[in-house]
C-alpha positions in Angstrom: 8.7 -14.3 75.2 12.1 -14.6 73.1 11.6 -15.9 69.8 14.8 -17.4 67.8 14.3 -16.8 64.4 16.3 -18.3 61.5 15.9 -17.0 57.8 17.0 -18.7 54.8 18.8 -15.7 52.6 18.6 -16.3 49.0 14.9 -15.7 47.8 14.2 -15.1 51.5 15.9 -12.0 53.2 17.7 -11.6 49.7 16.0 -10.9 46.7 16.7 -12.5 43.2 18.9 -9.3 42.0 21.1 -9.9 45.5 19.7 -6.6 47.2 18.2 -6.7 51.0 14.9 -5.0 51.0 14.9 -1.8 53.5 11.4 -3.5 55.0 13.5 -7.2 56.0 16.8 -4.7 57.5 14.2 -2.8 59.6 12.1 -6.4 60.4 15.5 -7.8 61.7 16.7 -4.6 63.5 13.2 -3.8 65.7 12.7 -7.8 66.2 16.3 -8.0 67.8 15.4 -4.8 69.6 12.7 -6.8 71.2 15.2 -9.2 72.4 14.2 -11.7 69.7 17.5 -13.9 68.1 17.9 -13.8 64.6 20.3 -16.4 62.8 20.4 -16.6 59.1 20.4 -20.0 57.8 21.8 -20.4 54.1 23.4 -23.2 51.6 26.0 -20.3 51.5 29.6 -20.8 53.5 30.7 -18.1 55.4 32.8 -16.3 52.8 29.8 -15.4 50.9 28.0 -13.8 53.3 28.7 -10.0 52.0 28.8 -7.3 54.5 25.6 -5.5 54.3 23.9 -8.5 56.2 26.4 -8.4 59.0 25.6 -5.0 59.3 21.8 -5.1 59.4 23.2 -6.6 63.0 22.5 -10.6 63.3 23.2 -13.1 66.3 25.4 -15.8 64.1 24.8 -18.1 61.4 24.0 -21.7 60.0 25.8 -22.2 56.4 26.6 -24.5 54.2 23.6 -25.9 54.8 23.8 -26.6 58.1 27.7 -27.9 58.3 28.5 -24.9 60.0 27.3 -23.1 62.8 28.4 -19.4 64.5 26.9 -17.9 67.6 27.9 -14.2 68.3 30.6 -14.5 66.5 31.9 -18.3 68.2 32.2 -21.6 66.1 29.5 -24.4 67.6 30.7 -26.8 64.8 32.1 -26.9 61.7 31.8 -30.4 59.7 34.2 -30.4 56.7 34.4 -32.8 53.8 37.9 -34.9 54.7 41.0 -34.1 52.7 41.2 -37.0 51.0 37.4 -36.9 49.8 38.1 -33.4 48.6 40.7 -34.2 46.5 39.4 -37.2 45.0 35.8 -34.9 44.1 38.6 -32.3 42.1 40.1 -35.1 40.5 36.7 -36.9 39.7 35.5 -33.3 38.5 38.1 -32.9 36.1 38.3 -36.7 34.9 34.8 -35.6 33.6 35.6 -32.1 32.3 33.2 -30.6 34.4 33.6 -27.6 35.6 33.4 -26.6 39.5 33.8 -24.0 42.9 34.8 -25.1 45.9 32.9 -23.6 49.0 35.1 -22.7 52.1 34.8 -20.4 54.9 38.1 -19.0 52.9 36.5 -18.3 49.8 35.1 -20.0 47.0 37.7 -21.7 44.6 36.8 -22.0 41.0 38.3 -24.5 38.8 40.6 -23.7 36.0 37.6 -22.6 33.0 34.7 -21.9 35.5 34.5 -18.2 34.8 33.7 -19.4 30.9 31.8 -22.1 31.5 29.6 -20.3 34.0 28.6 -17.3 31.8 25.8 -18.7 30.4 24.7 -21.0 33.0 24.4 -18.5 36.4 22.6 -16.2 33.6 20.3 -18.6 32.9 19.9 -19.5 36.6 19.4 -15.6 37.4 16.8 -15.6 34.2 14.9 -18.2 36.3 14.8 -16.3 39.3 13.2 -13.2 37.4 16.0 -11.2 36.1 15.8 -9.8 32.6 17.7 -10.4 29.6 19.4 -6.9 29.8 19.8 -6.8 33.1 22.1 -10.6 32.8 23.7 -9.6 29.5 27.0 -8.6 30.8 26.8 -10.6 34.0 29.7 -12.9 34.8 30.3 -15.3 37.7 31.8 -12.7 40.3 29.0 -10.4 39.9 26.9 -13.0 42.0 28.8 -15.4 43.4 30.6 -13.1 46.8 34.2 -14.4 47.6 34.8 -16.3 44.1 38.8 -17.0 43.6 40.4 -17.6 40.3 43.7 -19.7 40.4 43.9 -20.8 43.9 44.7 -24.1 45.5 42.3 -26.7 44.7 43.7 -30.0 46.7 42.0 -28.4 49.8 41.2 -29.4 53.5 38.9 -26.8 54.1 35.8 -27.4 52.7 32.2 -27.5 53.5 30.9 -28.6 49.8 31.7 -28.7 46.2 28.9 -27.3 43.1 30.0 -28.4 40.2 27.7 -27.4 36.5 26.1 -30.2 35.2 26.7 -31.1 31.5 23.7 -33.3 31.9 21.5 -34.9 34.5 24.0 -38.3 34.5 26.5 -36.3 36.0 24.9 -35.5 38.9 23.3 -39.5 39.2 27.3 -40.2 38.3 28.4 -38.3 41.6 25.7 -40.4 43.6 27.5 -43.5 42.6 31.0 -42.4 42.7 30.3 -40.7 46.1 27.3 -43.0 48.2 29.3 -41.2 51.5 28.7 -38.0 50.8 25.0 -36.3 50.4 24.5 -35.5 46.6 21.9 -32.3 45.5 20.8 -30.7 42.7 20.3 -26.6 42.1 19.1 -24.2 39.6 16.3 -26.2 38.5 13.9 -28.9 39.1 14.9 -32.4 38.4 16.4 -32.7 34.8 16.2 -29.2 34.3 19.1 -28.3 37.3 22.1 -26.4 36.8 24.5 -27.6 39.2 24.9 -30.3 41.4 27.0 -30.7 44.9 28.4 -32.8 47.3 28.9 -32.2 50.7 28.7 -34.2 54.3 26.1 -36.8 55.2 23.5 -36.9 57.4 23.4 -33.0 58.0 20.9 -30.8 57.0 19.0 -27.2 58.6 17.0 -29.0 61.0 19.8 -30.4 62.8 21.8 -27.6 62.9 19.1 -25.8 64.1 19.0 -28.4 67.0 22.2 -28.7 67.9 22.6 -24.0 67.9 19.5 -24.7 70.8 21.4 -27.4 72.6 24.1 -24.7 72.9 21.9 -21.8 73.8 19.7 -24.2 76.5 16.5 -23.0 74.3 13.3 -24.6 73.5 11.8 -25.9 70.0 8.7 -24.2 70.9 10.2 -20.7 70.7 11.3 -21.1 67.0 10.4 -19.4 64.1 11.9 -20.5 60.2 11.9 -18.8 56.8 12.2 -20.2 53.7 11.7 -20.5 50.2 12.9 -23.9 48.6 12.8 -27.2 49.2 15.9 -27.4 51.2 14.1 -25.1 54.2 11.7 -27.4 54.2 13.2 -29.3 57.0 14.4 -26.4 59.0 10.4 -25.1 58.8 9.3 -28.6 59.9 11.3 -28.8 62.8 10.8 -25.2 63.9 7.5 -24.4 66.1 6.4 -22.2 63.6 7.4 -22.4 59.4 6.9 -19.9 57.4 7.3 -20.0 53.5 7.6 -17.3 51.0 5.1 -15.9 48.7 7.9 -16.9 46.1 8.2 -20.2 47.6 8.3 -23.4 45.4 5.2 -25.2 45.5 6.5 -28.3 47.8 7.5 -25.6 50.8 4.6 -23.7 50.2 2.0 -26.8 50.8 3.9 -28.0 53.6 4.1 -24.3 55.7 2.4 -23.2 59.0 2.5 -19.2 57.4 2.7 -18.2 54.1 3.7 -14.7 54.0 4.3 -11.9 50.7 7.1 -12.0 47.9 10.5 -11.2 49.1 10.4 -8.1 47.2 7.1 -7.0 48.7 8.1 -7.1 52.1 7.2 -10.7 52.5 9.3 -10.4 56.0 8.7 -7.5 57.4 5.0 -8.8 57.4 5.5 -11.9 58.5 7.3 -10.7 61.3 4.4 -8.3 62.0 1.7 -10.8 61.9 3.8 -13.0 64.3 4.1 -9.7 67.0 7.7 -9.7 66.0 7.7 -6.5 66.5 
């Protein structure tokens, strides 16, 4: 029976240093084979999904966490912070001196001194994810972040959400208040310990993007299968018939699971597909 299958990237078909294990590729490629659907499902927008993971050969994509949907290469939906929201998050943004990337299907558009003030932040956020010392030392922003613009517009009408680099933990309580119509997160960290924190559209998540990409396809909740590894999947794996969380996984995913399958950089999915006759 056709399963539809929809992996999380980052820290779940992606490892922490950005490279795509040969063991998830060949998972992905014999599971499609089989006539399976594979989707990946990601806080990234479109413009930072880079190449290689088109060309492992996928059926579409959920990004921005579920704002935007693509089926064989056809938009199902696309929800967009308005205009006038965007522009008044930039102007809020810089008001406070924080620094901030805007995330489009266009690219990403960094403020005016993100590539400084990011330095030391994204390499303590790829610290936290295991990278070394070394291996971060001459890291800067467009070595990780795919599709990152310097200089471009910022008063934009295309965008799917805004991270901004917390100065402290008020900041991102601050854009909660200033914003109660838009959802407010936190990443790179638990709790007072993030790194950033964004704003993007209400009341959408994985889980209903997941259900609205089956509405379109006329398939069944019981032939789903989720991937993930952080607390935002956690949704998409508790919709889906069958969740299944990362041996990396954060301890809140990883409690609430069907399947808990290896490290992403010891073939966690190629084995999880195999246990599940993926393949």
């Amino acid at each position: 029976m056709r399963k539809i299958i929809f992996l999380d990237v980052d820290g779940t078909l992606v490892d922490y240093h950005n490279r795509i294990p040969a063991s998830a590729i060949q998972a992905i490629q014999e599971a499609r084979q089989n006539g399976h659907l594979v989707y990946i499902c990601t806080g990234r927008s479109r413009s930072e999904i880079q190449p290689e993971l088109w060309e492992i050969g996928l059926d579409g994509m959920i990004g921005g966490n579920g704002s935007y949907i693509e089926h064989q290469g056809q938009v199902i939906m696309h929800q967009l912070i308005s205009k006038e929201d965007s522009k008044a998050i930039v102007d809020w943004l810089h008001e406070r001196g924080l620094e901030f990337y805007l995330e489009s299907n266009n690219g990403l558009f960094a403020s005016e001194h993100f590539r400084e003030r990011a330095r030391d932040v994204l390499k303590q956020y790829a610290l936290y994810k295991g990278k070394t010392a070394e291996e971060v030392a001459h890291q800067e922003a467009e070595d990780v972040m795919h599709g990152i613009v310097y200089g471009g517009e910022l008063y934009r009408s295309d965008l799917n959400k805004v991270s901004f680099i917390l100065d402290s933990y008020q900041d991102h309580l601050d854009s909660k208040e200033a914003f109660p119509h838009l959802v407010t997160n936190t990443w790179g960290g638990r709790g007072e310990s993030a790194l950033f924190g964004d704003l993007g559209v209400k009341n959408i998540d994985k889980a209903h993007a997941v259900e609205v990409l089956l509405q379109h396809l006329g398939a069944s909740q019981a032939d789903t299968i989720a991937f993930g590894d952080a607390k935002i999947d956690i949704p998409m794996l508790d919709y889906c018939d069958i969740g299944v969380a990362m041996g990396n996984g954060g301890a809140e995913i990883l409690a609430m699971a069907d399947m808990t399958t290896e490290d992403v950089e010891e073939d966690g999915l190629y084995h999880a597909f195999e246990r599940l006759g993926l393949l």
